[in-house]
N, C-alpha and C positions, 0 to 999 in steps of 0.2 A: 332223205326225209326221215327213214326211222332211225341215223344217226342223233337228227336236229332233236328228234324226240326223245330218246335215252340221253342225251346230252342236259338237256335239260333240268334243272332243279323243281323239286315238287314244292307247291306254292304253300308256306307256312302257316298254321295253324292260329288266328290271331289269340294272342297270351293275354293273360291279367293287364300286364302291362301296358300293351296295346291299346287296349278299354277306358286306362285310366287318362294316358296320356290325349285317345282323342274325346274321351265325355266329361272327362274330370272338371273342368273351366263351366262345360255349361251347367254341370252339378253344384259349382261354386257359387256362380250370379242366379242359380233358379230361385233362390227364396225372394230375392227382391222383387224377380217379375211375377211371383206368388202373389205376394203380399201386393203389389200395384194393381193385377187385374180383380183381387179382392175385395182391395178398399179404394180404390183409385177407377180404374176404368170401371167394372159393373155397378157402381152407384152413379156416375153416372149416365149411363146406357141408360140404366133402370129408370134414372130421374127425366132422360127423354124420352122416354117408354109411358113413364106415371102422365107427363102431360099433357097426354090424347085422351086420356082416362078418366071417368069417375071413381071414385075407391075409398074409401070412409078404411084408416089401416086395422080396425079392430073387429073386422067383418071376415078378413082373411084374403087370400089373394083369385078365389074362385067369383069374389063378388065384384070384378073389374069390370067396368063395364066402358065400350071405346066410345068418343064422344067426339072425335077429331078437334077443330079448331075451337069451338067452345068455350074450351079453359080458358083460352088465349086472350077472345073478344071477352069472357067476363069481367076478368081482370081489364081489357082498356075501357070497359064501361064502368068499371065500379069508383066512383067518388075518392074512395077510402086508399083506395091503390096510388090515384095521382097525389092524393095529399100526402102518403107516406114519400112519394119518389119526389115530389118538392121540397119537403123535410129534408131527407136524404143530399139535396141537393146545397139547400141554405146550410146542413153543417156539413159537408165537405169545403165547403168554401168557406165558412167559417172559423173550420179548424186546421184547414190544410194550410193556407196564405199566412196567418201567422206564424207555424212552424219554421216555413221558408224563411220568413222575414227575421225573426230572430236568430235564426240556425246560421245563417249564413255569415252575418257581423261575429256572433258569439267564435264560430271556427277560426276566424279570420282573426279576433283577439288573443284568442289560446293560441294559437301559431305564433303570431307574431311580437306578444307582450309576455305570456303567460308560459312560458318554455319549459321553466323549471319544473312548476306544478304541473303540468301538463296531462300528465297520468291520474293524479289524484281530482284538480275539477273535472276530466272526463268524466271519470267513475262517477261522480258526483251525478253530475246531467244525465248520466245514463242507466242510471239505476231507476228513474222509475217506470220504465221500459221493460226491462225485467222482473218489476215487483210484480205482483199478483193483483190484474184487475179487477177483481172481487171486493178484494182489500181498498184498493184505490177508491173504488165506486162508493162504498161505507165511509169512508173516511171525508169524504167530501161531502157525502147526503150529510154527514153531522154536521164540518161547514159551512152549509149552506142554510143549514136550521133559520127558519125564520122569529123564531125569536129567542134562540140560545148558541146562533151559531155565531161564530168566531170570523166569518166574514163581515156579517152584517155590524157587529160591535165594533169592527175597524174602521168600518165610513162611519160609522157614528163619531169616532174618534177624530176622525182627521174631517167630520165637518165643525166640529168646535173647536177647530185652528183659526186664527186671525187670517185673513186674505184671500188664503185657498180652500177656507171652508165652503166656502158659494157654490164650488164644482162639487162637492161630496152633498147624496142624498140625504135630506135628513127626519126621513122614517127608513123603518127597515124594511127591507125587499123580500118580498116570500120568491125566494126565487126557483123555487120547482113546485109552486101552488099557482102561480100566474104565467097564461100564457103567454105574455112579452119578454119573460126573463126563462126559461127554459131552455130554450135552445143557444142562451149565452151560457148558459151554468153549466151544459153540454160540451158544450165547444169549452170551456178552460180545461175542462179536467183531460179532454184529448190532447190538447196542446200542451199542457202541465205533461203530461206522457211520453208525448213523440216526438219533443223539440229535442231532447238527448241523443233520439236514434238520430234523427238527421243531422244533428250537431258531429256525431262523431262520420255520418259520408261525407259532410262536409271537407271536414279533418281531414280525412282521407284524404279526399280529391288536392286539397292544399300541397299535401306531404309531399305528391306527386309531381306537384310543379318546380320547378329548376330555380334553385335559389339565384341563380346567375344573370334571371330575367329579371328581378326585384333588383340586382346588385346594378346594373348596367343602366336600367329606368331610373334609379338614384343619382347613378354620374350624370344623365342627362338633364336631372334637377326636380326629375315628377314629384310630386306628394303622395303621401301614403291613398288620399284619395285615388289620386289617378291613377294608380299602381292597383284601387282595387279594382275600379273600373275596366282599364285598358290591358289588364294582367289576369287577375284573378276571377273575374267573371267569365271573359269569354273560353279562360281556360276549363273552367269548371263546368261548363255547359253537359259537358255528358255525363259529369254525377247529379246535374240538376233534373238533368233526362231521368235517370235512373231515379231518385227521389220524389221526385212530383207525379213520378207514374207512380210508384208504391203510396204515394200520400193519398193519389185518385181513386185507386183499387179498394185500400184502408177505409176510405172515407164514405165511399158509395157501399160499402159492406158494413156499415157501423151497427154496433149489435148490441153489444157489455155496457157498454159506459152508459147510455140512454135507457137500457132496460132496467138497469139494477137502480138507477138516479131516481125514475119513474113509476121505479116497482112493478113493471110489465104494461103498464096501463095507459103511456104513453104520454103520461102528463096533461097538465090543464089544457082543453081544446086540443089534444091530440098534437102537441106542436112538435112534441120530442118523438113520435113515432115514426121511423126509418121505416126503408121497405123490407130487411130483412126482420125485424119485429115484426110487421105485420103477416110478411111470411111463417114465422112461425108463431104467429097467432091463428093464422089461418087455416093450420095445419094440428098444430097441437088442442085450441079451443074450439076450433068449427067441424074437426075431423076431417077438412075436403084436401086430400091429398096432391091430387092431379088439378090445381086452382092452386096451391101451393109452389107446384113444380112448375108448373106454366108460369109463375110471376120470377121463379128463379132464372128460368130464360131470358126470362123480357129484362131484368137485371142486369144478364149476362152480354145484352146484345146493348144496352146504356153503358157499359162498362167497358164493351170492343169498342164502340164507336167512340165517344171521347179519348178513348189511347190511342187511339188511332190519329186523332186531333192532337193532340199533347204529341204524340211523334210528328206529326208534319210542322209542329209550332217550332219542336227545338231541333228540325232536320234542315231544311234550307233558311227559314228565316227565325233562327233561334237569337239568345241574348245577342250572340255575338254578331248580329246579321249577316248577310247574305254569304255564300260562300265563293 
């Protein structure tokens, strides 16, 4: 035994070394879970914390007061709440189904016709995605000017054409002073925006597909039709997944484009008023914070459940039916 023990080495002193190689890695990724539990998870803790709450935020944080479900039922009693999440509703669908519809012929011609250019009309379609929607939002309020804007002077135009003038109106459209035309002059400037971004997943999803499946439907004598039917559609099913849920998300969040078109105020008859506008009307002009954060939930839970839909649409009985 007291062999085994003089035999033995004394257990080493752990060195700088030692330290760096076992803490170094977590000293390397800690800024990011810094930075997440900062601005990422305790806002919203906080924000399902504020929705049990009364709290006006210029009172300070001693003047909370808990209210439990309250927030909740004010919000599905209040009028102004289902009219904003109806809004919400008529332009996601307004501006989302367009996007699709042209996004998806457009990718399918730049692939297939447009090869050469192909770098430079992307850029094109995709720029105004990138541009600054501030900018956007300005640039269309002039526009849409009801009597010096450059839309309205164009149907003027093309209704004093021989034949096809009948289909073009002929006064001009106040189109964010009347509530019938708002939530159209809404929905272009999204679509005008976001046909590029899905124009280029589309692309994508294309790139991806096997020229060899196009090449061998050709020998068998399909048409470009059927080829995008029987080929391209059902191939592209999971960048359609993936788009139409960000288009859903996008849409049911809509915020910029309606508030700046409306000047905050939501337009004639409140038509262009979302729910995220009214949330943060509700929060910024009324001061009730925990009525705010309670409608951001109820948002949140319109917005798991339709994805949830949109996944079962394009999981077993999607374009390409059944599996």
């Amino acid at each position: 035994m007291q062999a085994t023990l003089k035999s033995a080495k004394p257990r080493r002193k752990p060195s700088w070394s030692d330290f760096q190689r076992r803490y170094a890695p977590y000293i390397f990724i800690s800024p990011f879970f810094i930075l997440f539990f900062a601005f990422g998870l305790f806002p919203i803790l906080f924000n399902a914390f504020l929705s049990f709450h009364q709290w006006q935020p210029g009172t300070g944080l001693g003047d909370m007061k808990f209210v439990g479900l309250r927030n909740y039922t004010d919000n599905l009693t209040d009028p102004t709440f289902w009219l904003s999440l109806k809004n919400t509703a008529i332009l996601a669908l307004m501006s989302g189904l367009p996007q699709h519809l042209i996004a998806i012929p457009l990718a399918f011609a730049i692939q297939g016709g447009l090869r050469r250019m192909q770098n430079l009309v992307t850029a094109v379609y995709f720029l105004p995605y990138i541009t600054s929607i501030v900018a956007i939002s300005v640039i269309f309020f002039t526009l849409f000017s009801w009597q010096y804007g450059v839309i309205n002077s164009v149907l003027n135009a093309l209704h004093g054409l021989p034949l096809i003038g009948a289909l073009f109106p002929a006064e001009k459209i106040n189109w964010l002073g009347e509530k019938e035309y708002v939530q159209s002059a809404v929905a272009m400037v999204v679509v005008w925006r976001y046909t590029g971004w899905n124009m280029l997943l589309y692309l994508s999803g294309l790139q991806a597909i096997p020229r060899e499946l196009y090449e061998a439907a050709s020998v068998d004598g399909a048409t470009r039709a059927q080829q995008f039917r029987y080929i391209t559609l059902p191939l592209l099913r999971p960048i359609m997944f993936i788009a139409v849920t960000l288009s859903l998300i996008g849409g049911l969040q809509l915020f910029e484009e309606p508030f700046i078109l409306t000047n905050g105020s939501g337009g004639a008859g409140q038509a262009g008023l979302t729910t995220v506008m009214y949330m943060y009307r509700t929060y910024a002009s009324y001061s009730d914070a925990g009525v705010a954060a309670a409608m951001s939930w109820l948002l949140f839970i319109v917005i798991g459940v339709l994805t949830l839909v949109n996944n079962r649409a394009f999981g077993r009985s999607g374009l390409a039916g059944r599996d």
